[in-house]
VEXZA-125093 format. One record per residue (C-alpha): y, x negated, z; residue number from 0. Coordinates in nm, 2 decimals, padded with zeros to 4 digits. Last residue first. Layout:
# residues N
(node (Y X Z) NUM)
...
END
This chain:
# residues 421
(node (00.14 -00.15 00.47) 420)
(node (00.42 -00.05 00.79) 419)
(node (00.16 -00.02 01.09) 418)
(node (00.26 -00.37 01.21) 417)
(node (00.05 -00.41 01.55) 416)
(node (-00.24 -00.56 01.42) 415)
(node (00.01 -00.87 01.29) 414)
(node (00.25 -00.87 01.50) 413)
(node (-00.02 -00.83 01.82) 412)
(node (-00.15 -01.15 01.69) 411)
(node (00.07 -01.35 01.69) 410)
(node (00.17 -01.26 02.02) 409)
(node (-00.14 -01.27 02.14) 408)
(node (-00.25 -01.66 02.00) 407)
(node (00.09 -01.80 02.22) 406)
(node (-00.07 -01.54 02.53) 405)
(node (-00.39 -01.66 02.52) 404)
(node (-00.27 -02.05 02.47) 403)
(node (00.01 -01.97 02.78) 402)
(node (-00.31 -01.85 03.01) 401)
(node (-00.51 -02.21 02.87) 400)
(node (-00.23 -02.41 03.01) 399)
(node (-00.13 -02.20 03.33) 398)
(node (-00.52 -02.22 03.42) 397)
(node (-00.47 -02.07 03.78) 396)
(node (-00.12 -02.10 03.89) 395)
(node (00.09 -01.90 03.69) 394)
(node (00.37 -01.83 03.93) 393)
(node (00.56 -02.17 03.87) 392)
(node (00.76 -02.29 04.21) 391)
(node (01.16 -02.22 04.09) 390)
(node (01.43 -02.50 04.12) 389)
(node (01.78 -02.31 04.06) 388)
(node (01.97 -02.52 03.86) 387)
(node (02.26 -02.75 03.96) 386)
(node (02.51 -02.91 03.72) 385)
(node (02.60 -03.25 03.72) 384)
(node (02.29 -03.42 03.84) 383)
(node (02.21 -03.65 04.12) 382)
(node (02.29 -03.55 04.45) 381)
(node (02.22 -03.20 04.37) 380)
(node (01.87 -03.35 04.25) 379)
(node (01.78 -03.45 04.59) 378)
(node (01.86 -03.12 04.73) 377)
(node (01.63 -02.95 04.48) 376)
(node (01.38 -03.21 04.50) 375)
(node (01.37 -03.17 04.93) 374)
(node (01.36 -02.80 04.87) 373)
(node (01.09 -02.86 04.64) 372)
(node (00.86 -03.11 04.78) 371)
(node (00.85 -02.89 05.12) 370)
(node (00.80 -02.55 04.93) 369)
(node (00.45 -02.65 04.79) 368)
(node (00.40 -03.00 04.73) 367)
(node (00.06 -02.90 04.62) 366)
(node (00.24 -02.76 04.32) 365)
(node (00.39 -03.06 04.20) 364)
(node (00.08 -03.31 04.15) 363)
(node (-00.09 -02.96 04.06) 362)
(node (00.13 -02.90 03.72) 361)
(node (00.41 -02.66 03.72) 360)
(node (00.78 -02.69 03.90) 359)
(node (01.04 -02.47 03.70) 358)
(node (01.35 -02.57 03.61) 357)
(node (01.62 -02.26 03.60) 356)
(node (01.96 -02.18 03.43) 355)
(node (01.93 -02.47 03.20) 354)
(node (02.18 -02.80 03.12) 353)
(node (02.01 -02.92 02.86) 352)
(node (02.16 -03.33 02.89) 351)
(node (02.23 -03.30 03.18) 350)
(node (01.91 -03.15 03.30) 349)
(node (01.73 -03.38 03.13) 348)
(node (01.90 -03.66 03.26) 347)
(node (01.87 -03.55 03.62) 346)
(node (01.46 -03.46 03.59) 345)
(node (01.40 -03.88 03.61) 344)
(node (01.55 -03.91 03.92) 343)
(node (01.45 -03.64 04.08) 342)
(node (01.10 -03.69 04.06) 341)
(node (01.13 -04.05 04.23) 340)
(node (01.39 -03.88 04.46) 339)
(node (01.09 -03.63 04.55) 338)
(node (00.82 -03.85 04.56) 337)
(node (01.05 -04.06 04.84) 336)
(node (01.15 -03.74 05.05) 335)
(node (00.75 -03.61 05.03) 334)
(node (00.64 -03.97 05.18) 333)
(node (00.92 -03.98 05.45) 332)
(node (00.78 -03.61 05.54) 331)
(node (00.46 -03.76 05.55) 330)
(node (00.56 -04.03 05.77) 329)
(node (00.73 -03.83 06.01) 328)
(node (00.73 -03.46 05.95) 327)
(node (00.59 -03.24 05.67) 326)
(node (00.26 -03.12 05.78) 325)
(node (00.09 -02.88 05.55) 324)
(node (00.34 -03.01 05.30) 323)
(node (00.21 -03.34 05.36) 322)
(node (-00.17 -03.24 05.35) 321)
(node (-00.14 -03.10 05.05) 320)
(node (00.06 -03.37 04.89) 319)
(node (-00.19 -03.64 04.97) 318)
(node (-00.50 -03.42 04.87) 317)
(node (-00.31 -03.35 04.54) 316)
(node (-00.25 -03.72 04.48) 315)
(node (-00.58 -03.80 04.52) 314)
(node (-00.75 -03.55 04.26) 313)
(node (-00.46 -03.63 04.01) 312)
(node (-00.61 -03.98 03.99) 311)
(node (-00.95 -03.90 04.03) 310)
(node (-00.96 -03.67 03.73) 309)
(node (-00.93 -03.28 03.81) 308)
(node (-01.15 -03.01 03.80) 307)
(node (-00.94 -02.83 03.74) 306)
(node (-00.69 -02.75 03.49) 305)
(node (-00.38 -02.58 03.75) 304)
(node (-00.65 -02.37 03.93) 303)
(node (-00.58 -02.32 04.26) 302)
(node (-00.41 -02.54 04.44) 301)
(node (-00.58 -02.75 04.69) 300)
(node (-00.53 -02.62 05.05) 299)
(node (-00.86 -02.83 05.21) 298)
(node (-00.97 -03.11 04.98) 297)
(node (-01.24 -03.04 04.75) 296)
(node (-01.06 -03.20 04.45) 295)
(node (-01.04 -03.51 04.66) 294)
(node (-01.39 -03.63 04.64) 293)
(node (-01.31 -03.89 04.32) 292)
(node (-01.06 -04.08 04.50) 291)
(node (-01.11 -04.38 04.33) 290)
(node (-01.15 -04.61 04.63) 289)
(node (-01.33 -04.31 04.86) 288)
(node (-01.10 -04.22 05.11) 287)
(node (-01.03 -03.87 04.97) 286)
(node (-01.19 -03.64 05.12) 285)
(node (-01.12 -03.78 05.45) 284)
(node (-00.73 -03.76 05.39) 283)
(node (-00.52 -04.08 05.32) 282)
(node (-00.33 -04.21 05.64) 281)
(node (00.03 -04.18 05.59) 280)
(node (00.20 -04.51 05.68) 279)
(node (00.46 -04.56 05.43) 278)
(node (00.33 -04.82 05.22) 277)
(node (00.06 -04.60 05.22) 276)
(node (00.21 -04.29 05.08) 275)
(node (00.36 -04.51 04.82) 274)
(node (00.03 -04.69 04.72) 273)
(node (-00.17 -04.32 04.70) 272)
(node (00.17 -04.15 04.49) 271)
(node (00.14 -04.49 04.20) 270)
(node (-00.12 -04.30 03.99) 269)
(node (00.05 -03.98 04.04) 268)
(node (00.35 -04.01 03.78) 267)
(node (00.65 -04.08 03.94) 266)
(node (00.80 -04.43 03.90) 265)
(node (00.56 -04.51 03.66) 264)
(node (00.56 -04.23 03.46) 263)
(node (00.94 -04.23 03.45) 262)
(node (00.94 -04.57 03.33) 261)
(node (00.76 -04.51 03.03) 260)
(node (00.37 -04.52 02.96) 259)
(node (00.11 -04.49 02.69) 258)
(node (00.12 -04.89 02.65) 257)
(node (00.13 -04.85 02.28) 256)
(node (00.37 -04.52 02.29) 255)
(node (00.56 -04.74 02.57) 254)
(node (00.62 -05.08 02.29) 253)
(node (00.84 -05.15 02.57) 252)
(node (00.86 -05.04 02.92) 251)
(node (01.18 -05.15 03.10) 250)
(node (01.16 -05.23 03.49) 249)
(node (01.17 -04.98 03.77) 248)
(node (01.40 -04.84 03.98) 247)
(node (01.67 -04.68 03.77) 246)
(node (01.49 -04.54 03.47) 245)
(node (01.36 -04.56 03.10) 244)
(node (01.23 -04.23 02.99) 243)
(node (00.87 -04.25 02.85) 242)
(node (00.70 -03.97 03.11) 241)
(node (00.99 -03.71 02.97) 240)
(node (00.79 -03.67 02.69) 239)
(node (00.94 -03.32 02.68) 238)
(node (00.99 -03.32 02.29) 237)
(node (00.78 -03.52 02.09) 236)
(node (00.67 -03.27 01.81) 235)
(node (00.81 -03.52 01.54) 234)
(node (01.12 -03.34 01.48) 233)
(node (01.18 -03.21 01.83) 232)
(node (00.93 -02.92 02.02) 231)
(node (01.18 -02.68 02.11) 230)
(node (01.00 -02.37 02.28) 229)
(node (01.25 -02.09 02.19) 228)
(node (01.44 -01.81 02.46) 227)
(node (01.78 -01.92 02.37) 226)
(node (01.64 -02.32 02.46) 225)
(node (01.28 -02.36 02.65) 224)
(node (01.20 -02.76 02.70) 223)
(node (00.90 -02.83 02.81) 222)
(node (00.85 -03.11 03.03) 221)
(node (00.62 -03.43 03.14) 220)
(node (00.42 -03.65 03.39) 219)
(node (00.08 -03.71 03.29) 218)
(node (-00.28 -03.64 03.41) 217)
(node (-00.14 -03.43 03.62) 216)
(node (00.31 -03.37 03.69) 215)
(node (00.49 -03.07 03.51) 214)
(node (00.85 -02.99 03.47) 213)
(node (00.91 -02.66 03.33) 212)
(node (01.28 -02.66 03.16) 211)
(node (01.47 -02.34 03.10) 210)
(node (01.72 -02.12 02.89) 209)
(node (01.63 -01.79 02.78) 208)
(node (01.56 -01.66 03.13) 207)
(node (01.40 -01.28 03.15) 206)
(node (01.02 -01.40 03.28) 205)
(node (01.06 -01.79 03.40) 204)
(node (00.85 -01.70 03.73) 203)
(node (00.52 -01.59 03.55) 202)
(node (00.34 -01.36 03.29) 201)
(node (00.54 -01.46 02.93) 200)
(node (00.80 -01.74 03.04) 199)
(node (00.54 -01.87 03.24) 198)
(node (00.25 -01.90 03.00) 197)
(node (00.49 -01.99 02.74) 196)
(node (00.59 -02.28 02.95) 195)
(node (00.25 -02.38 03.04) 194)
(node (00.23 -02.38 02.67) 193)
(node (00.49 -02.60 02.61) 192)
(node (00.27 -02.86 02.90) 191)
(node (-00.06 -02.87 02.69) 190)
(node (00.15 -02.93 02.32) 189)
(node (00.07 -02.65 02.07) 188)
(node (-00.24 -02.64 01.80) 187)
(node (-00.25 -02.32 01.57) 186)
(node (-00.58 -02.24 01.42) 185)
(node (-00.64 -01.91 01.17) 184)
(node (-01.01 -01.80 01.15) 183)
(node (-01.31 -01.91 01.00) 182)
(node (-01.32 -02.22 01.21) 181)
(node (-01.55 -02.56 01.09) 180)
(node (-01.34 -02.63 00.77) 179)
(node (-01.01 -02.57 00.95) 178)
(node (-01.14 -02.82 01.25) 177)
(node (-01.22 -03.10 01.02) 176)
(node (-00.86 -03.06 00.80) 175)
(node (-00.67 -03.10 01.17) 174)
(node (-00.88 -03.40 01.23) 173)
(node (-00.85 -03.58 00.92) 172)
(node (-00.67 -03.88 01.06) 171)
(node (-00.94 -03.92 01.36) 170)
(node (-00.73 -03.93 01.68) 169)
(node (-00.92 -03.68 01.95) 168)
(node (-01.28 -03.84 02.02) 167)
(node (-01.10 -03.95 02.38) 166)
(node (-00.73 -03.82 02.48) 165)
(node (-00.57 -04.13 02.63) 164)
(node (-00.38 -04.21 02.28) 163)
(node (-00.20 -03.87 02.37) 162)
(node (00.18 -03.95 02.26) 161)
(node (00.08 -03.83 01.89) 160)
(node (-00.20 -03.66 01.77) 159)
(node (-00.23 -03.70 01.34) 158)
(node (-00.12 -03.45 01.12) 157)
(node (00.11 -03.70 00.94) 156)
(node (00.46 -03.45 00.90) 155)
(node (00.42 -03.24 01.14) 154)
(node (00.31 -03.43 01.40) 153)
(node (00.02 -03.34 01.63) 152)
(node (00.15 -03.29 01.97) 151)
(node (00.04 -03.49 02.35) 150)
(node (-00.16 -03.37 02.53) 149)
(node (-00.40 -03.06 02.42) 148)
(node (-00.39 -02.69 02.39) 147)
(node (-00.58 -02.50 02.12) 146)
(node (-00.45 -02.16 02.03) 145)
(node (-00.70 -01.97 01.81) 144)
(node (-00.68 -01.67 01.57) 143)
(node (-00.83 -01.31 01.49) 142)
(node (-01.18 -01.37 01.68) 141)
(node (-01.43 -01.18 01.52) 140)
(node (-01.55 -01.40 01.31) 139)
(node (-01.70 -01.64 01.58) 138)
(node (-01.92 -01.37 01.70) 137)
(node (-01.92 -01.14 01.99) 136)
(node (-02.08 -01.07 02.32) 135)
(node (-01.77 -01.21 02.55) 134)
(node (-02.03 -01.48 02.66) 133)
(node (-02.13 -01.60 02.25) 132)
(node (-01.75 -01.62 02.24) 131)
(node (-01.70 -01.85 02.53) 130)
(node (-02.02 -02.03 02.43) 129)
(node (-01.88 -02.10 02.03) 128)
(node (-01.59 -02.17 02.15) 127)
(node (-01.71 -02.43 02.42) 126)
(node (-01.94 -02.55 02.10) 125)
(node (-01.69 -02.57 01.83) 124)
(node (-01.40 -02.71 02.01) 123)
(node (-01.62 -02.97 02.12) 122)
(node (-01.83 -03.08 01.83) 121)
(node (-01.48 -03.04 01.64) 120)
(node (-01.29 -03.31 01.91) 119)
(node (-01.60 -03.59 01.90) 118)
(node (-01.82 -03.62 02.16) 117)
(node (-01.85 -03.99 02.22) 116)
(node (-01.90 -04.01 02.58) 115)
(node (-01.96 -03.67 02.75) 114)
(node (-01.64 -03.44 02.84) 113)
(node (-01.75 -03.13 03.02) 112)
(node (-01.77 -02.83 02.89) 111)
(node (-01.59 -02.53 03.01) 110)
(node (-01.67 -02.14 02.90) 109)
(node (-01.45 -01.86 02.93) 108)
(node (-01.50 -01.49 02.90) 107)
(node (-01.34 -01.14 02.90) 106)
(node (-00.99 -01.22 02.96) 105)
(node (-00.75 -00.91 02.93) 104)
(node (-00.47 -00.97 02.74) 103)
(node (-00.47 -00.65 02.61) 102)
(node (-00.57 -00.77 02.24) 101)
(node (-00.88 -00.88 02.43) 100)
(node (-00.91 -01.22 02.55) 99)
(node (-01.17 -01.52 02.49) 98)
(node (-01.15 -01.85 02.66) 97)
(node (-01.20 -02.18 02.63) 96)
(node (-01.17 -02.50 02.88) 95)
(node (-01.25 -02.85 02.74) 94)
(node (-01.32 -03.12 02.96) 93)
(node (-01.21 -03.45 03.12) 92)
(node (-00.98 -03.60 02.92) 91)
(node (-00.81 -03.28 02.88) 90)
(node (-00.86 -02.98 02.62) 89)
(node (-00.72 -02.62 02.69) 88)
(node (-00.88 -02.40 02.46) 87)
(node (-00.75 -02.01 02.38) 86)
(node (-00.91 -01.75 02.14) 85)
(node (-00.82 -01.44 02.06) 84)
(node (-00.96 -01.07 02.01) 83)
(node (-00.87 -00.73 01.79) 82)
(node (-00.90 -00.36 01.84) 81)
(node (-01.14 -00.36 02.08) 80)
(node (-00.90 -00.30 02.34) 79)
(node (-00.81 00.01 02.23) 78)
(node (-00.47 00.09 02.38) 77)
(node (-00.45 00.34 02.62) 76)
(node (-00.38 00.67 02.61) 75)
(node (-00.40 00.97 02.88) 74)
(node (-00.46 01.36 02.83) 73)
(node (-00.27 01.56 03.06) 72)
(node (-00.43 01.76 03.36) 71)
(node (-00.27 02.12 03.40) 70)
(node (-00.05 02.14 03.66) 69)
(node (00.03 01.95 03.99) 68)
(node (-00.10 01.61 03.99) 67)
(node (-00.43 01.51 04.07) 66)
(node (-00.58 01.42 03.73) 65)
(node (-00.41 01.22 03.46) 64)
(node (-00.68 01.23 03.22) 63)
(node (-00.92 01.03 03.03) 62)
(node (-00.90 00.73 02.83) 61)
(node (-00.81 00.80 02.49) 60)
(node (-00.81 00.58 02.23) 59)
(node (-00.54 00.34 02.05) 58)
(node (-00.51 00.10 01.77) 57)
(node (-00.79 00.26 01.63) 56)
(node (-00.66 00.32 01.30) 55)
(node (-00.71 00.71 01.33) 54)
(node (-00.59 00.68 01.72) 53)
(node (-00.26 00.56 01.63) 52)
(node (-00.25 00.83 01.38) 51)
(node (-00.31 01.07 01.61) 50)
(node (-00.06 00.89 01.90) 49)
(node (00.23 00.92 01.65) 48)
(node (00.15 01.26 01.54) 47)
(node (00.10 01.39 01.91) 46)
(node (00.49 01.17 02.00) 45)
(node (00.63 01.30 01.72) 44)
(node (00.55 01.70 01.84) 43)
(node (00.65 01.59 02.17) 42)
(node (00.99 01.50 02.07) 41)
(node (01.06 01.08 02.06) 40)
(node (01.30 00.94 02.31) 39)
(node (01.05 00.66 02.34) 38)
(node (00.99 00.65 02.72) 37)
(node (01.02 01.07 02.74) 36)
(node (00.77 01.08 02.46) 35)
(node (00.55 00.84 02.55) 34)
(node (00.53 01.04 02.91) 33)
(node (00.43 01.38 02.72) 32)
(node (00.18 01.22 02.53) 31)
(node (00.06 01.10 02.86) 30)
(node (00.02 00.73 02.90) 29)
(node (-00.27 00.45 02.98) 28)
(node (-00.10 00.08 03.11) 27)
(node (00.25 00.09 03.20) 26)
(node (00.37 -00.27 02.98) 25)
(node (00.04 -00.25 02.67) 24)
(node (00.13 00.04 02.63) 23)
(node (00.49 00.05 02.60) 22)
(node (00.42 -00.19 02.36) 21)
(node (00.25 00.01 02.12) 20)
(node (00.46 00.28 02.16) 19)
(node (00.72 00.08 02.01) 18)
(node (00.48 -00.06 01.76) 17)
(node (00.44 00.28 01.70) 16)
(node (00.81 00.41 01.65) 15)
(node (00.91 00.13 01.42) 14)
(node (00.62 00.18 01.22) 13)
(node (00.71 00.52 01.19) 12)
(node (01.09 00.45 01.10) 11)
(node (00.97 00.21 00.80) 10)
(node (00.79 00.51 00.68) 9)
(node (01.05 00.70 00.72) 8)
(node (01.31 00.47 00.52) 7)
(node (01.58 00.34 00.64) 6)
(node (01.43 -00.02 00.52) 5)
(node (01.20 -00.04 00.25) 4)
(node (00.81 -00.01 00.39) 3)
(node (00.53 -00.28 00.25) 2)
(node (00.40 -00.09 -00.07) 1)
(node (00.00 00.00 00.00) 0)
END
């Protein structure tokens, strides 16, 4: 069929559903009576509208609204069969999938484990494959994927950047392998932007247009959210705030070779267990072990931020936790120094962006809790010229792989949605 004109009532109808549509997917099942007072629409409309919603099973109905005065009214939901997405979050350590509904509802997930020499398309392809195999569907029915990993593929060479830690990740015809093993469309988005989205969409960034997520794991680094848009730079490098150059430690050069800046060094979590001994707090039990490797059992953990953690990451959160569970003395001396090592860094990008809000993400910053950020807040009044509201992230389980569901959604949704053709 003819795509609609504009002004015209077919255009005006499409308009209307997708409105209904998302009204939907906001309140949950509706009246007829109750999409019509939302929409404006009369309740003639609104019965035509949700019959030829129904017809092209966008929507079905779900009962009625019982125990109110009155006759009971027929309630509508959107189908949630009507389409389904894909989401991977990939560290060095694993690779997380999961399938959603076009609801957003998850309805299975499957991690694998990183084992040496797995390539990147034996992985995608097999935690996919059991994620969907879980959800009781097939490949094909998936409508596209979002696959989060460090770093960003360029633009213009296709090949990952600013993730050279990323094993089985960095073959030059990657991108081409992974479209010839998918039947569906494939998008690939920065780890940290999508913990942004995943914010902006479900968590504490919801109604700002202008903010920066800070996030501290694996690596130290930032998205950047301008007039409501991730900017991701000309090569895809944007929010590689790890490579800044700053006070307190010496020059990195050659840092995409060395995989490090100044700012990763001075505040990334590899160096938190030598500063919290070098001032006197005692690392927990779970944690005594040289490399750390018990610490992602340690009491008060947060939830869910990509665990299980490596060592590194794994030790800094049980040094955090138990600082904020305790912040006085030479803990609280601890939390003060990891925050002006934080703030440091986060100055110049918020004067150079200047944003209404900066949100703390990642689980070497959440296990901080309130503590670490009232101490970073202060800390960065000192240093910055203007001075945003610091906001703990909301999406604390998976924020990565929530903000690939919700990137693959809304792509999605535009395209099962549009009722115009």
């Amino acid at each position: 069929m003819p795509a609609a004109t504009p002004g015209t009532p077919s255009l005006l109808r499409a308009m209307n559903d997708r409105a209904a549509l998302e009204l939907l997917l906001t309140h949950g099942p509706l009246s007829r009576t109750r999409i019509g007072h939302l929409t404006g629409l009369s309740k003639p409309t609104a019965s035509q509208l949700l019959a030829r919603l129904e017809a092209v099973g966008l929507v079905v109905a779900t009962g009625t609204d019982g125990g109110r005065p009155g006759p009971s009214a027929q309630l509508y939901a959107i189908n949630p069969r009507a389409a389904y997405v894909g989401g991977l979050d990939v560290t060095p350590e694993r690779v997380l999938a999961a399938v959603a509904d076009i609801t957003g509802t998850v309805v299975a997930t499957h991690e694998l484990p990183y084992t040496e020499g797995a390539e990147a398309v034996g992985q995608v392809t097999e935690a996919l494959g059991e994620a969907v195999k879980a959800a009781g569907l097939h490949r094909s029915d998936l409508r596209r994927v979002v696959i989060a990993t460090p770093g960003a593929f360029d633009p213009q060479t296709g090949r990952l950047r600013y993730a050279s830690h990323l094993p089985g990740w960095h073959s030059p015809t990657l991108l081409e392998d992974l479209a010839a093993a998918l039947p569906m469309p494939v998008e690939y988005e920065n780890d940290v932007n999508l913990a942004a989205v995943a914010e902006q969409r479900l968590g504490a960034a919801r109604g700002h247009e202008d903010f920066v997520l800070l996030w501290n794991e694996e690596g130290l680094g930032a998205a950047l959210v301008l007039g409501g848009r991730l900017h991701r730079g000309w090569t895809g490098g944007a929010g590689e705030v790890g490579f800044l150059p700053v006070p307190g430690r010496p020059l990195v050069r050659q840092v995409t070779r060395a995989n490090s800046g100044g700012y990763q060094e001075l505040a990334g979590v590899e160096g938190l267990p030598r500063l919290a001994a070098e001032l006197g707090v005692e690392p927990p039990a779970a944690s005594a072990s040289p490399d750390g490797a018990d610490a992602a059992d340690a009491p008060g953990a947060p939830a869910g931020s990509g665990t299980p953690h490596g060592p590194e990451v794994a030790a800094a959160v049980a040094l955090l936790t138990r600082a904020a569970d305790a912040p006085e003395g030479a803990n609280l001396r601890f939390l003060q120094s990891y925050a002006t090592a934080l703030a440091t860094g986060l100055a110049s990008v918020v004067a150079v962006l200047d944003p209404e809000i900066v949100v703390l993400s990642g689980a070497a910053i959440s296990a901080g809790g309130e503590p670490l950020r009232a101490l970073l807040e202060a800390e960065l009044a000192e240093l910055a010229p203007s001075r945003p509201r610091l906001v703990p992230g909301e999406v604390r389980e998976h924020p990565v792989l929530h903000g690939a569901l919700e990137s693959a959604l809304a792509a999605t949704r535009d395209e099962v949605f549009d009722t115009s053709g």
